[in-house]
Each structure stands twice: as structure tokens, then as C-alpha cells.
C-alpha positions as CSV (number, residue, x, y, z in Angstrom):
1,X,24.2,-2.1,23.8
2,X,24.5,-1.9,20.1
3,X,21.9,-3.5,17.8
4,X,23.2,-6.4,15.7
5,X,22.8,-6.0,12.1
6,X,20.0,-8.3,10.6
7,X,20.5,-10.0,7.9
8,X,18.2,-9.3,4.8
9,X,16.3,-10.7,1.5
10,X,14.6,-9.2,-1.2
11,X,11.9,-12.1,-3.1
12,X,10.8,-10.4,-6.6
13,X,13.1,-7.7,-7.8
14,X,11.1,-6.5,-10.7
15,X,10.1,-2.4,-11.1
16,X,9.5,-2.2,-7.4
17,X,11.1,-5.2,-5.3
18,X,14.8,-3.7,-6.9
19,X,14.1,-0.5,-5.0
20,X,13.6,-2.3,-1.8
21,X,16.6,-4.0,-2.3
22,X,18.2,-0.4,-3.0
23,X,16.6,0.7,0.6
24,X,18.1,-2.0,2.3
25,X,21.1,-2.1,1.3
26,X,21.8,1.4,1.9
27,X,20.0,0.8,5.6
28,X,23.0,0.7,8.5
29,X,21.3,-1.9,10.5
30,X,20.9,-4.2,7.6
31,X,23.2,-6.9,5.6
32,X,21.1,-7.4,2.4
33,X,22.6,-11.1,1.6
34,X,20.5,-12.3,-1.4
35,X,17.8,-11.3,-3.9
36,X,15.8,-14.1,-5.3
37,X,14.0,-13.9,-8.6
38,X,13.5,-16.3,-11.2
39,X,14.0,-13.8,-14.3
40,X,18.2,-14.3,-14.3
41,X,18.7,-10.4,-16.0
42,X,16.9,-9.0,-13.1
43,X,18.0,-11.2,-10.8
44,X,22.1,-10.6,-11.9
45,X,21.8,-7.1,-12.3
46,X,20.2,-6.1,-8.7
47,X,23.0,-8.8,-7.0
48,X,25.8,-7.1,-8.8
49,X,24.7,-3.7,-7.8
50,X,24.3,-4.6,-4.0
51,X,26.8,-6.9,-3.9
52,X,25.0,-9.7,-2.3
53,X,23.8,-13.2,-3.5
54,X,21.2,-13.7,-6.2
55,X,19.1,-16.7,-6.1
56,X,16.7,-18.3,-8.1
57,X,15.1,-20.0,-4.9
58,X,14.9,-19.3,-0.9
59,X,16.3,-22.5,-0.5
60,X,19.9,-21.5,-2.3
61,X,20.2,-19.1,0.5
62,X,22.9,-20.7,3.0
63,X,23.1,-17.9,5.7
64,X,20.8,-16.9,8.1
65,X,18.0,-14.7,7.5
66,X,16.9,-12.4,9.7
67,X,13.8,-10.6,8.0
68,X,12.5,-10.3,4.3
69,X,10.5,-8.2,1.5
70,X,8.0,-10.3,-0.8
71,X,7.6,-8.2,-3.6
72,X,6.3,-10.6,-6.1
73,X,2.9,-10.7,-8.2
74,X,0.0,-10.8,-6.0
75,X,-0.9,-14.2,-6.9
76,X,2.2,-15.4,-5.2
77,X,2.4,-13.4,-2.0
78,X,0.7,-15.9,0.6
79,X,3.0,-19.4,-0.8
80,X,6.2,-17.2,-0.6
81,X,5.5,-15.2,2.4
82,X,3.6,-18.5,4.4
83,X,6.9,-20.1,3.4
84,X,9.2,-17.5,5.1
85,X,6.5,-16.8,8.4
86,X,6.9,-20.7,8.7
87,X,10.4,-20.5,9.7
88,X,9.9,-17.8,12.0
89,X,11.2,-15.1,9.5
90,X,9.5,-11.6,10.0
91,X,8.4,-10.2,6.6
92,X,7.3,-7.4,4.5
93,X,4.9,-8.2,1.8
94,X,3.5,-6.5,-0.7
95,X,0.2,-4.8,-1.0
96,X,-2.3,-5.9,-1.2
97,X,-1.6,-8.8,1.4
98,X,-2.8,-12.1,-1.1
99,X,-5.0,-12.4,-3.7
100,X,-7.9,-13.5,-1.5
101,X,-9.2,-12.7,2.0
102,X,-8.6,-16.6,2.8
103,X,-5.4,-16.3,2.0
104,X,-5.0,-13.1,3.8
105,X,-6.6,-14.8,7.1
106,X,-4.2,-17.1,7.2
107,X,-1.4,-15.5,6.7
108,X,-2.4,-13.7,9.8
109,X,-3.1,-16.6,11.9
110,X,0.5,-18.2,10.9
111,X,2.6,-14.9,11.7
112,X,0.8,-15.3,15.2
113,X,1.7,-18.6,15.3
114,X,5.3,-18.3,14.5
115,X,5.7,-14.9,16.3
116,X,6.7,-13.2,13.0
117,X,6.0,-10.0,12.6
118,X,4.0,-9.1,9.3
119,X,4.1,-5.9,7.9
120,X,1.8,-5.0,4.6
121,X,3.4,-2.6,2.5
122,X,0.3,-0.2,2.2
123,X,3.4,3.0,1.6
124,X,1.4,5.6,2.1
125,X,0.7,5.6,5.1
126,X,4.6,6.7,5.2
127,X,4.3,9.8,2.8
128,X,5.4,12.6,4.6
129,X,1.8,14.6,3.6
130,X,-0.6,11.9,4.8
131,X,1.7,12.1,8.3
132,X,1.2,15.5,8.6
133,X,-2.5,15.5,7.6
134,X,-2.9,13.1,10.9
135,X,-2.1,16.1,12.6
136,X,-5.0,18.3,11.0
137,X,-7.9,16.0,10.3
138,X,-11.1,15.5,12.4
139,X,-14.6,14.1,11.6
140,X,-14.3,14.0,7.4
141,X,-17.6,14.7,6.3
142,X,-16.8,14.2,2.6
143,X,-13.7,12.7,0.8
144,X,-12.5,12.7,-2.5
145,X,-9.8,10.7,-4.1
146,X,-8.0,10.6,-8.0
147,X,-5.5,7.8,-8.0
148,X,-4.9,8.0,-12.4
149,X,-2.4,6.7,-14.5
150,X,-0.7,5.2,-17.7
151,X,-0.4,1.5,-18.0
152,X,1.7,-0.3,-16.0
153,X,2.9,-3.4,-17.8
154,X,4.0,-4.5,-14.4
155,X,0.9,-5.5,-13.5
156,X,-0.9,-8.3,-14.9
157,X,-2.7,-10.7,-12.7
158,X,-4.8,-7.8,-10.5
159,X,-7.3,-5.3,-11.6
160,X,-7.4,-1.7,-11.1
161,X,-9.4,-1.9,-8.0
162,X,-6.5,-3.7,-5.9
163,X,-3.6,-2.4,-8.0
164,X,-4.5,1.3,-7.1
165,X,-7.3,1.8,-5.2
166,X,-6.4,-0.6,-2.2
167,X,-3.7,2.3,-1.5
168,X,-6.6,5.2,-1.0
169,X,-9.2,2.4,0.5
170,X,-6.7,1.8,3.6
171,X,-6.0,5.0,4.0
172,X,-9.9,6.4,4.3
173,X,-10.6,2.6,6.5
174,X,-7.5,4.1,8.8
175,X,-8.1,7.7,8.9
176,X,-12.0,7.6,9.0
177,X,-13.5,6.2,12.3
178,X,-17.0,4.4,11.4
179,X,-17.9,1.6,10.1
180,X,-19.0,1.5,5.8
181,X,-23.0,1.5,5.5
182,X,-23.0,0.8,1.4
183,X,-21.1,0.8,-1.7
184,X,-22.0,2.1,-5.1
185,X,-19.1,0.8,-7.6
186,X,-18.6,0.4,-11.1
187,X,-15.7,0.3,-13.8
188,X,-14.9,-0.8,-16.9
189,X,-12.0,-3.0,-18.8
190,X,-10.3,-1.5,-21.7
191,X,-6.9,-2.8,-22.0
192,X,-7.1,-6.5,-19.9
193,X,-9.8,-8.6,-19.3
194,X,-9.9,-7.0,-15.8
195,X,-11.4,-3.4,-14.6
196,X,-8.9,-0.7,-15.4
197,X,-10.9,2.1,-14.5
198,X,-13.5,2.1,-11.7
199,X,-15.2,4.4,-9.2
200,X,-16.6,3.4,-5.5
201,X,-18.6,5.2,-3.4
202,X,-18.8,4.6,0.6
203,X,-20.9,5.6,2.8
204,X,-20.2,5.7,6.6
205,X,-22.7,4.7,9.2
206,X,-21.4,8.2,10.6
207,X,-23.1,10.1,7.7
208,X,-19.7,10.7,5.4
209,X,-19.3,9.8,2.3
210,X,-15.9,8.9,0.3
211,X,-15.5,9.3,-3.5
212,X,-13.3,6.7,-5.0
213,X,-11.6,7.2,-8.4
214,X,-8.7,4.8,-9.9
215,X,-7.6,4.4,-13.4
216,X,-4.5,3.2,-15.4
217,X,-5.4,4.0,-18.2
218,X,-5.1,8.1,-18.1
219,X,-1.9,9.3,-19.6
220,X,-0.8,11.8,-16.8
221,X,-0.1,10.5,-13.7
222,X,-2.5,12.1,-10.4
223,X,-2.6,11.1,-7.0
224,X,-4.4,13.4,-4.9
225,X,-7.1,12.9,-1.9
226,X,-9.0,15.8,-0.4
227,X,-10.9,15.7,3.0
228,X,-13.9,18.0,3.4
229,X,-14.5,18.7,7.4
230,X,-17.4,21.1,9.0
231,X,-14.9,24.4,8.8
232,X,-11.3,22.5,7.3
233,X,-10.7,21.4,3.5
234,X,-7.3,19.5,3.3
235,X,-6.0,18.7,-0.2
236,X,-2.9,15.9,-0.3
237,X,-1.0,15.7,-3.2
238,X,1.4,12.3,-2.5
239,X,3.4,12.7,-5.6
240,X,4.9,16.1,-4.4
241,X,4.3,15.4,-1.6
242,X,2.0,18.1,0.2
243,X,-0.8,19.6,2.3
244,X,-2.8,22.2,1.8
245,X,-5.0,23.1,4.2
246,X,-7.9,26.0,3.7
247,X,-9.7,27.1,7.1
248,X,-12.3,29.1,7.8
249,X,-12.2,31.7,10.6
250,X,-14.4,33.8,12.0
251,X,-13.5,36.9,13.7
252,X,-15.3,38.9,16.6
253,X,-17.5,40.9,14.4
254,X,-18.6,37.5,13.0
255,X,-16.9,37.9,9.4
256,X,-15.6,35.1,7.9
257,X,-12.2,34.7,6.1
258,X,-10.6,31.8,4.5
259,X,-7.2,31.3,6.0
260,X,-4.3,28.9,3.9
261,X,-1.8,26.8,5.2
262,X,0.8,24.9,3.5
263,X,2.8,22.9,6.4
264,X,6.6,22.2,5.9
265,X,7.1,18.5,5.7
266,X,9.5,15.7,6.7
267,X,11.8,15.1,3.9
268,X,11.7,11.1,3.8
269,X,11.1,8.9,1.0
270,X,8.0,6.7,1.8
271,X,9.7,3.4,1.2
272,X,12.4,4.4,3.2
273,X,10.2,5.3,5.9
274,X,8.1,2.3,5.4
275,X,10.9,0.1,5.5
276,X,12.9,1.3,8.7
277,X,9.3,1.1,10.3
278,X,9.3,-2.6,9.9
279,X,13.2,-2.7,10.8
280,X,12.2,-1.1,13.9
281,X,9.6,-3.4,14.8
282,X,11.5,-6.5,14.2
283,X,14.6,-5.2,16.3
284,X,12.6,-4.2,19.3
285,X,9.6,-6.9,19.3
286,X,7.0,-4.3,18.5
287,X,3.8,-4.1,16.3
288,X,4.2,-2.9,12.7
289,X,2.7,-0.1,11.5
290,X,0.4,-1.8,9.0
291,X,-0.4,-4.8,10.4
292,X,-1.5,-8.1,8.3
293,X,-5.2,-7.4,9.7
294,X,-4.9,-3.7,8.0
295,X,-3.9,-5.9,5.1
296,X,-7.0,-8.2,5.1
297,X,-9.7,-5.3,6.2
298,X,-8.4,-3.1,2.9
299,X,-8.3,-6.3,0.6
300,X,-12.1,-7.4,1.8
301,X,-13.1,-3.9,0.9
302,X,-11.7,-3.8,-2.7
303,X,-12.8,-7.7,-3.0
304,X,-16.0,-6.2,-2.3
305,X,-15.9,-3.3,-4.8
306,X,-14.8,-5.8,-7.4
307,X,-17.6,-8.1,-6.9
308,X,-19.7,-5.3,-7.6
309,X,-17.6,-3.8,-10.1
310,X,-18.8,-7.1,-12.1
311,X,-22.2,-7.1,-11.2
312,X,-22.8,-3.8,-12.2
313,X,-21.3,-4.0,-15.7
314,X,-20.3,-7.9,-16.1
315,X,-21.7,-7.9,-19.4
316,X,-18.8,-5.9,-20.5
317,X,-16.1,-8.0,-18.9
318,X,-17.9,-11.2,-21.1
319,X,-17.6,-9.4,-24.0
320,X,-13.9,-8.3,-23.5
321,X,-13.0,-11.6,-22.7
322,X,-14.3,-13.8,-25.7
């Protein structure tokens, strides 16, 4: 029998939500029917280019909706997305998930409640070199992560910690199987009263360590992780995407030679991906990919790295902020 198509909405259509509203409008399962935003150019422009409804408020929306994207500020993820899960709508929010782990837990417990699904938009998970590194990695005994980059006027009610570091921070919690002994953190404000750049370090009750680094603040964009196994090195890069993998093998006279690999990938935007992910769940009653928990466990850790962040060098917050 063939699938009905579901009937979409896009909440926040600023430098990201717009390209959701691009991905599903262009999806063949979908009807995108409104985009909702309170800033009228943004609004006006994204409606007229997808030829749907723009609203000012979910409650001007007259037909049915079927799922929805929250890609507002941070500080207003959990009253727009509680709002939608109340009615039973199954949404895409965001990352990270709220502003708080409070708000996070509860968002949880009411998408249970209302049997909605709830997908966190943690994207990549979806880029085509992190799936492919699934295929490769092991028992990581050391990782190291650069997440750098200009400022993004964009943001403005987060720090650096859960604007950019969340992303790397979910994908060492998903990909690294023990539980986090102790965190060394500490950053620094320089252009808003919040840390811009910062640098955690995590140590697994398994003996691995992970070496965070975020900034926005560096003129040239990086994004790169590397994963350091007993005879493996794996280098992603997510903005190419790719994977290059470095192996050692030893051959029957025991010499040992470095052999390098550099897989062919799926050709797949991640939000693309990411979004027919939580299409897919929604039409066949499944769990999403990133799950609201996934949501909350990444948001407690870079709530924790904050705190400390502040701790460590709170004297220089103080001073920023007078």
C-alpha cells in the first residue's frame, strides 16, 4: 500500500531552520504546509520559495499537521516543542534538546506520554564519514577533536560549549562504550559574556581519554575528530566529508608497515539524511535515530563542562560581564 504524504512544519526559519524547510519540501513523502517565525522578512521569503503558508504562530495553522522541525533559539526549544508533543505531533528539535536537563527530562517524559516520536537533531551522526567510521572503529584508546570557527551571529543565548561542542560530545558518548571517570575543562569569553572557546578533557572508566576543543572565534572553519585504537588511527574530516584510516600490519617475517585507506563514501547531505531518518520513523512507528534521551545524556555532559568551565576561570566571565 502506498504511504500517505504527511503533512509538514518548519518553527524558526532563520540560517538553519530555512534549510529544513528546503529538505522537506523537496522530500516526496512530505507536504510542507507552513513555516512559522516571528521575523515577517524571513518568514515571507522561505513561504514564497516553498509555496506553503507562513505563520507568525502555530495556532494560525488551519490544516493538519502531521510532524514538525523546531529550529528556534535554544531557549525556546522545550515551550515550542512541549506545545507540539502535547497534541500528539512527532517532532524534530534542535540540538541541543532545551536549555536545561529539566527541561530536557521532560520533554522526554511528555513524548512518551503522547506517543510522539522525538528526534534531536544531533546531524552528525548522519555525515556520511562518521557512518562509515562505525564500520572501522573498536576500543578508542585516545580521541581528539577540533570543532573551530568564525563567529556566528546566529547564536546568541548559548555558549560555545553547547553551540559546538555538544555535536563532538554525542558523538564520543555514542561511539565510546564506558562510562566518563572525570572532566578537566576550561575556556574563556572573548566576544559575549559566555565561553567562546573552551577545551574538556574525559576520561573513561575504561582507561581512554578524549580531547575536546571548540571555538568560534578562529577565522578558518575546522571540524575534524581523530580516534587513536591499539593498531588503527582514523582521522574524520565532516566538512569534506572523509575517512582516513592508517593501519598497521605486520607481515610473516614480523615487519611492520603502515597501510592507508581512504573508503568511498555515501553521497548524502547530513540533513537530508537526518531528516528522512525521522520521516521514517514517524511513518513506520519506529525509534528515531537520536532519541530525546541521546539529547539529555549529551546536554548533562556539556552542562557539566560549563559548570566547570566557570569554576575554573569564573573570574574572567565577572570581569567580561561588568
Amino acid at each position: 500500500m502506498k504511504k500517505r504524504h504527511l503533512n509538514a512544519v518548519v518553527v524558526g526559519v532563520g540560517a538553519l531552520g530555512r534549510h529544513h524547510a528546503r529538505v522537506f519540501a523537496q522530500h516526496p513523502a512530505i507536504n510542507l504546509v507552513a513555516v512559522v517565525d516571528t521575523e515577517e522578512q524571513a518568514r515571507g521569503a522561505c513561504a514564497k520559495q516553498w509555496k506553503c503558508q507562513g505563520a507568525v504562530s502555530l495556532d494560525d495553522i488551519k490544516e493538519p499537521i502531521d510532524l514538525a522541525s523546531v529550529a528556534v533559539p535554544t531557549s525556546q526549544h522545550f515551550a515550542i516543542a512541549s506545545k507540539l508533543i502535547e497534541r500528539g505531533i512527532p517532532v524534530l528539535v534542535e540540538k541541543p534538546i532545551t536549555l536545561t536537563e529539566e527541561e530536557g527530562e521532560q520533554l522526554v517524559d511528555l513524548a512518551e506520554k503522547h506517543s510522539a516520536a522525538l528526534q534531536v537533531g544531533h546531524i552528525e551522526r548522519f555525515n556520511p564519514a562518521v557512518v562509515e567510521l562505525g564500520n572501522h572503529l573498536v576500543n578508542p584508546l585516545f580521541i581528539e577533536s577540533h570543532r573551530l570557527g568564525p563567529p556566528a551571529p546566529r547564536v546568541k543565548d548559548v555558549g560555545v560549549v553547547l553551540d559546538l561542542m555538544i555535536h563532538d560530545l554525542d558523538l564520543i558518548l555514542t561511539l565510546v562504550k564506558s562510562d566518563i571517570h572525570s572532566i578537566d575543562a576550561v575556556g574563556v569569553p572573548i566576544v559575549t559574556p559566555k565561553e567562546d572557546i573552551a577545551n574538556a578533557r574525559l576520561r573513561f572508566e575504561s582507561g581512554g581519554v578524549a580531547n575536546v576543543t571548540v571555538s568560534r572565534v578562529t577565522p578558518e572553519k575546522q571540524r575534524k575528530i581523530r580516534f587513536f585504537q591499539r593498531d588503527t588511527y582514523l582521522s574524520v574530516d565532516f566538512l569534506k566529508p572523509e575517512l582516513q584510516i592508517y593501519r598497521k600490519i605486520e607481515g610473516p617475517s614480523g615487519a611492520v608497515s603502515i597501510q592507508h585507506d581512504c573508503p568511498q563514501l555515501i553521497e548524502k547531505e547530513p540533513l537530508a539524511a537526518e531528516i528522512e531518518a525521522f520521516v521514517q520513523c514517524v511513518q513506520e512507528g519506529t525509534s528515531p535515530v537520536v532519541t530525546g534521551q541521546d539529547g539529555v545524556r549529551a546536554l548533562r555532559l556539556a552542562r557539566q563542562i560549563t559548570s566547570q568551565v566557570r569554576q575554573v576561570t569564573g573570574e574572567l566571565f565577572g570581569e567580561y560581564e561588568r
